[in-house]
N, C-alpha and C positions, 0 to 999 in steps of 0.2 A: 161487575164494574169495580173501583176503584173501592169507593165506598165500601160495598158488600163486601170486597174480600178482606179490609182490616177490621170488620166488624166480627170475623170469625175466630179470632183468637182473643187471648189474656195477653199484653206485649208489658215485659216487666219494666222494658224502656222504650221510648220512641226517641229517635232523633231526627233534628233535621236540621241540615247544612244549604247554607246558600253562599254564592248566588245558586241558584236564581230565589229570589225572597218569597214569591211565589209555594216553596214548599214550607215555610212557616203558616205563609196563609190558609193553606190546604188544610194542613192537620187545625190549626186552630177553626176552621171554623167546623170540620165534623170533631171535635173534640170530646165534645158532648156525651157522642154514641162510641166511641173505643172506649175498652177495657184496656189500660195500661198502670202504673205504678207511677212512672219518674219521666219526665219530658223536657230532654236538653235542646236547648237551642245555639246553635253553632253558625256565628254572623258574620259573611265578610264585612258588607257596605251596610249600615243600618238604614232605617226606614228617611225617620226626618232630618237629620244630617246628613244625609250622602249628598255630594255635591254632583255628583255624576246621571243624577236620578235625570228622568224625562219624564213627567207626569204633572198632567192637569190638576191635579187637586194642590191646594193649597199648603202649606206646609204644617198649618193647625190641621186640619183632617187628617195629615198621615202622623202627626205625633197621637191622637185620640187610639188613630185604629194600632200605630205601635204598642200604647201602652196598654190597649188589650191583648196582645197577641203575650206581650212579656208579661202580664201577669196570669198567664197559665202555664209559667214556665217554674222547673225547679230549681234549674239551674242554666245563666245567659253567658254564652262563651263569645268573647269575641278575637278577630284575629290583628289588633294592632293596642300594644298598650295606650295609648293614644285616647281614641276610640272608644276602648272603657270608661278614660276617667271623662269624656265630653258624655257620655252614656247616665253615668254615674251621677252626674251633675243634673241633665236633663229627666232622668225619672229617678231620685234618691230613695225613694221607696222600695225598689229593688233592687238598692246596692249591694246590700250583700251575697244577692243572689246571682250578682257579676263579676266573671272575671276571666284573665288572658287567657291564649294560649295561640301559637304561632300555626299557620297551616305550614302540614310537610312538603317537603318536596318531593319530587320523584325521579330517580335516575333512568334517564333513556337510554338504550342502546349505542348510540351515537355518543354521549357523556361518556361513558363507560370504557366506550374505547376510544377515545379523544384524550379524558383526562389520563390515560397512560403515557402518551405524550410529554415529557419533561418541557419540551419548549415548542415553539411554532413550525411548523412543516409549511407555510405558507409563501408565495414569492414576498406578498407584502402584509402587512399588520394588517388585519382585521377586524373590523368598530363594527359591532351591530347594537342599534335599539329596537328592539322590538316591543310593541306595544301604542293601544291608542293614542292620538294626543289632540284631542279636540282644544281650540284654543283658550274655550272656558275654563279646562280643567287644566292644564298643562302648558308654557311655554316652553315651546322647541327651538325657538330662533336663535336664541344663542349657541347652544348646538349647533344647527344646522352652519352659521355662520361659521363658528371654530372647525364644523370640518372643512367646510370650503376653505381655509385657508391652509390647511395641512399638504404636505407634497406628495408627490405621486409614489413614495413609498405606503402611503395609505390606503386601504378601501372602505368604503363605509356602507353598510346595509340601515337605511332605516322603512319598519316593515310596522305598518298600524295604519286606521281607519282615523279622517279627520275631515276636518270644516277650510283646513287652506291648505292650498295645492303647492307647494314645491316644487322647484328644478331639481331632474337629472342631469349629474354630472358624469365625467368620464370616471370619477372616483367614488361617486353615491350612488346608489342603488336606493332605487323606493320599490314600494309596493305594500299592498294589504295585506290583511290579516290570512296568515294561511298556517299550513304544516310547517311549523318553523324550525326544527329539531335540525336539519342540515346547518343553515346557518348559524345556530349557535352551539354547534359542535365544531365549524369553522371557523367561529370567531376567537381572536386573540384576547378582546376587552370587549366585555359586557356595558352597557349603558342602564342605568337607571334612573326616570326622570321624578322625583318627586312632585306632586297637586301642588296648586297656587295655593291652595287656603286647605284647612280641616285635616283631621286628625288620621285619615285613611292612607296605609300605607299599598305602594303598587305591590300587587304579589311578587312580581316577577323580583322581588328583591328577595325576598324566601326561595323561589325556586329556583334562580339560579345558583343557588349556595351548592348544589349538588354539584357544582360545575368548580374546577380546580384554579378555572382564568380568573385573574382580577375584575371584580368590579367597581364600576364607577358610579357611584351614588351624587347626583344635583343635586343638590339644598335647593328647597324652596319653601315657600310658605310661613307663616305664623311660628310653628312648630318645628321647622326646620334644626334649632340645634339641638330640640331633645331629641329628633328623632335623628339625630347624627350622634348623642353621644349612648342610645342605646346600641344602636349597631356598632360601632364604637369600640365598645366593649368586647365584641365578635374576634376583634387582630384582623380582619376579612376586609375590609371594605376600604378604598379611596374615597374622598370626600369632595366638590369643589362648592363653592358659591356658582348660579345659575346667571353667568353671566363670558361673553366671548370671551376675553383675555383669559380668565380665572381655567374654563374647558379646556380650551388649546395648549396653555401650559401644562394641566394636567394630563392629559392626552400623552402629550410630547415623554413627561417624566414617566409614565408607565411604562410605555416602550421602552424608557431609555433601562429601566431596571429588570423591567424583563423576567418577573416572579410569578410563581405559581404558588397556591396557598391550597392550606385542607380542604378537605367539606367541613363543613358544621353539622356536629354529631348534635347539636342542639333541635335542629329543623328534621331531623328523619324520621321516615314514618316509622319505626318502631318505634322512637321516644317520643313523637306527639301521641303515636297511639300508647305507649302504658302512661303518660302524664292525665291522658285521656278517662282512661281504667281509672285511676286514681280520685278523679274526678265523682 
């Protein structure tokens, strides 16, 4: 079984990345009986801050069982600067044993030959958001609002698992969670909706960096302009305030400019993996 077979070696490192958090919990609790050296922990959503959590237990019992699982660690990676320093504040004891580093992305086939593309081959502009938006975590309705008001040179996909139901439009496409790779190898403007609160950034702002289209980054939350003036820094990313008029206009000036921009040699998996090594 599981157990038995890591009990058969010496492992000079373990790691383990989530989600799902569940593999932190694994190793830590046969921790005991492996033979290893150095055991990194690599965080999307952490334990007692994630806003996104579903779970019974109280928010004290998951901070207790986090800061045992972090201190068997040698080193605690997480993936939003953010998120570190609320990290860093919530157990200071293992500050120093924390710190950033961005997940990579990955270029898919469809990327690949899409962003060879100079400009849109599309009849009309293409908006996709892709990703959850449970209303807890996320509001959408300004969005949603701004695209219903766009004209029928528009299309809009938006494709994630939520708590309130939506109209289809002749211009919006819904649907869940699936193989999304088509449509945003289709899309002309990527959507990025930033959390109402906390320090957790959406991944899909890392992974679409592999993609040459503009993105659109919402502000929201607490932390919204530090985490507008990290990315910022990028040259990459459009910005709006998370509200109808602020979208719509935005929306409207992308098209109107009509740019394509690099990848971010910052986010690729060779430079997260040697920043990784380095590590």
């Amino acid at each position: 079984d599981f157990n038995s077979l890591l009990l058969e070696e010496f492992y000079d490192s373990i790691i383990t990345i989530s989600d799902p958090k569940t593999s932190h919990l694994i190793i830590n609790k046969i921790s005991k009986n492996i033979k290893y050296n150095k055991w990194y922990q690599y965080w999307g959503d952490p334990f007692t801050l994630d806003i996104t959590r579903k779970n019974i237990y109280p928010r004290f019992i998951l901070r207790v069982l986090e800061k045992k699982i972090l201190k068997n660690a040698n080193k605690i990676i997480y993936v939003s600067p953010f998120t570190l320093k609320q990290q860093q504040n919530l157990f200071p004891s293992f500050k120093t044993k924390m710190m950033f580093l961005p997940p990579a992305y990955a270029i898919s086939s469809h990327n690949q030959q899409n962003n060879k593309k100079d400009k849109s081959q599309n009849d009309k502009y293409v908006i996709s958001y892709i990703g959850s938006y449970p209303s807890k975590i996320r509001n959408i309705m300004p969005l949603y609002d701004a695209i219903k008001k766009l004209n029928n040179s528009f299309k809009t996909y938006i494709i994630g698992d939520s708590d309130i139901s939506l109209q289809q439009t002749a211009n919006i496409t819904l649907g869940v969670r699936q193989n999304t790779e088509e449509i945003e190898a289709e899309s002309d403007l990527h959507i990025c909706l930033l959390n109402k609160e906390g320090g957790q950034i959406p991944s899909k702002v890392y992974y679409l960096s592999a993609s040459t289209k503009p993105i659109l980054i919402i502000l929201d939350g607490e932390l919204k302009q530090d985490i507008k003036a990290f990315f910022k820094s990028f040259n990459r990313y459009y910005f709006c305030e998370n509200n109808t008029t602020e979208i719509f206009q935005a929306i409207n000036r992308i098209k109107e400019e009509n740019k394509n921009f690099e990848i971010i040699e910052d986010f690729s998996p060779k430079n997260i993996a040697e920043r990784f090594m380095e590590i």
